[in-house]
Structures are given as C-alpha cells and as structure tokens.
N, C-alpha and C positions, 0 to 999 in steps of 0.2 A: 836658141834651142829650148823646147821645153822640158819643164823639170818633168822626171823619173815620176811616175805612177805608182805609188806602194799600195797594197792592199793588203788588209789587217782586220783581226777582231775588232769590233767595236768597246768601245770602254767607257766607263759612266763621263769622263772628261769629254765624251764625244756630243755629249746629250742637245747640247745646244745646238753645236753643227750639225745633226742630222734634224731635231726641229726644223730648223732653218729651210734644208734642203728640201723633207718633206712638204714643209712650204709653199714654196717657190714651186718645188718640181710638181706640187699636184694640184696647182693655181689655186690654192686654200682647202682644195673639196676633203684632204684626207687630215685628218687630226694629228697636230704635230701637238699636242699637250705635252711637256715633261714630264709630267706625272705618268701620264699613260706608256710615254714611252722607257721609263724606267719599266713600269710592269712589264711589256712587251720584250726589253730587255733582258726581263729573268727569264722569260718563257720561249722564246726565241731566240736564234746564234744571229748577229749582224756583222755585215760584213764593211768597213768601210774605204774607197778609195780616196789616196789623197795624193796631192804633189805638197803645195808651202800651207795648202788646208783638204779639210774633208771637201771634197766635189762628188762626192757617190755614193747610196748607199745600199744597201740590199738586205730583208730578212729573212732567214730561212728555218727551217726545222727539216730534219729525217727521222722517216718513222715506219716501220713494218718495210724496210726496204725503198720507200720512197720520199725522194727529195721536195719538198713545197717553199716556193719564193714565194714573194711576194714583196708590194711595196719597196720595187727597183724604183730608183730614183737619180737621175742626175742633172746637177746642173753645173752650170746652164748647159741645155741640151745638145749647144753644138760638140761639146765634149763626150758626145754619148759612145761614140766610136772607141778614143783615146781612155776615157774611164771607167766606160760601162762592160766594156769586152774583158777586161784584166777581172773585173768584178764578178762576172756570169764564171768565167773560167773558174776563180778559184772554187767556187761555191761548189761547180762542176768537182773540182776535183776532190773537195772534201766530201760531197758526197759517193764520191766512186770509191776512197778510203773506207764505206761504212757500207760497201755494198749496196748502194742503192741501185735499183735498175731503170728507173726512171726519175727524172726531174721534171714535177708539175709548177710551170711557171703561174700565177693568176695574175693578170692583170683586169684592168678597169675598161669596159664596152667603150670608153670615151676616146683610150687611148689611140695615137696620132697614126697617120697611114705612115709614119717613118720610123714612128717606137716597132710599129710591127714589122718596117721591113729588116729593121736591126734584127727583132728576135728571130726572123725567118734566117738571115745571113748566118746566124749563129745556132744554125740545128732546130731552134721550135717550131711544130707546125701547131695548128689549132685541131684542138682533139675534140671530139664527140664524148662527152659526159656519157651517154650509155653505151661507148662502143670501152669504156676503163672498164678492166680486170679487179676482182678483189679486192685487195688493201691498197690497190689506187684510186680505187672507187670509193674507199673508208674512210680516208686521209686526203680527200675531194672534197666528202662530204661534211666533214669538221672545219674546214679552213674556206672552202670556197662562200663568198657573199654573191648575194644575186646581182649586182653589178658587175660582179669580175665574168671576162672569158677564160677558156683553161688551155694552154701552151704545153704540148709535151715532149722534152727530146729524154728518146731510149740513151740509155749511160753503159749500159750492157746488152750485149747480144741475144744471150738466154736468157731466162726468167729463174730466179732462184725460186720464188716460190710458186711454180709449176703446179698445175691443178693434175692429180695422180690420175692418168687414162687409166680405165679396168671395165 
C-alpha cells in the first residue's frame, strides 16, 4: 500500500528537495539554483507534497483576490495524479480562505498533452489573456513570462470585486 501523501508549507529544510524536483521535473529548462529559490521562498507561499520524501511541489501567491501558481512540479510524473491533485487542492483551498475568486495557473507552452489533461480533469481551462477582468489581468501581467500559457479555474461563483454598473 502506498504511504499517505501529506501536503504542507514548504520550509527552508525543503530547499534541496524542491531543487531537485524543479530539476528533474522541468528536464533542467527551469532554474533550480538555491540561492534563487530561497528568494523565491520569501516572496512566494510553496506548497510541498511528500510520502517518506518531498515528490511535489507548487508555488503560489494571492493578490487583489486572485490566486497565481506556478512552477507545479512533480516527480516522477507518473505520480502526478497521487501527488499533484492533494497539491492543486490544498492551494485551492487556501486560496478560497483569502477570498480569492479565481486561480491563475501558468504553465510552460512545452508542457505535456497529459500535464494539461490533468489540469483540464481538475477544473483548469486555458483562458484568453484579453478576455481577464481587472486585477486578473494585473496579477497576469506581473507574474506571467512569455513562455507560460495561463489556466483558469473560477474558486467563486460571483466576483467580489464586481465592476459598479451605472
């Protein structure tokens, strides 16, 4: 049987197994420097899944109401199902704690037809950059790189920050 999947803050003890992972999981393309991911650390929440080690990892921030991942990562991929769904979920959930109404995933133009059918299975479709609203379009435009495409699953029904009809 396999071991329980926890999923947890990341912690500077982490630092090496998420190098690692970044690694591995982004066949070298994405910089797994320690240095940089300390920075990245302070500046962004990471999420990491683990059973007897880290196997997952995800970074996020909320801001103006809206959730941004990025640099999901799991390996080895055939555990994307088993490590990466507990992973998206929590992230999910702490954003819905903070009110967010949407979650903007980015990912890399490269990634796999099965990274996307995962994201598709679990609520993300692929959003039109000029069809984003406001402060999803603000918080797009600070985090999104010209390599990444942009994934959006709504977290809320209504829009808190509703443009005032008059």
């Amino acid at each position: 049987m396999p071991a329980a999947v926890n999923v947890r803050r990341a912690s500077r003890q982490d630092l090496e197994s998420i190098a690692e992972i970044v690694r591995k999981g982004s066949g070298g393309r994405a910089a797994s420097d320690p240095s940089a991911l300390v920075e990245r650390l302070l500046e962004w929440a990471y999420f990491v899944s683990a059973t007897s080690k880290v196997m997952g990892v995800v970074r996020w921030q909320a801001a103006n109401f809206v959730a941004c991942l990025k640099d999901l990562y799991v390996y080895p991929p055939a555990q994307r199902r088993r490590v990466g769904t507990p992973l998206l979920q929590r992230v999910e959930e702490e954003a819905k704690t903070l009110s967010c109404e949407v979650a903007l995933l980015l990912t890399g133009r490269q990634s796999s037809w099965r990274a996307m059918k995962f994201y598709r299975e679990l609520g993300y479709e692929r959003a039109r950059e000029e069809e984003l609203v406001g402060a999803w379009s603000e918080v797009l435009e600070e985090h999104k790189d010209d390599e990444e495409i942009v994934l959006l699953k709504r977290l809320r029904a209504t829009r808190i920050m509703a443009p005032i009809q008059g």
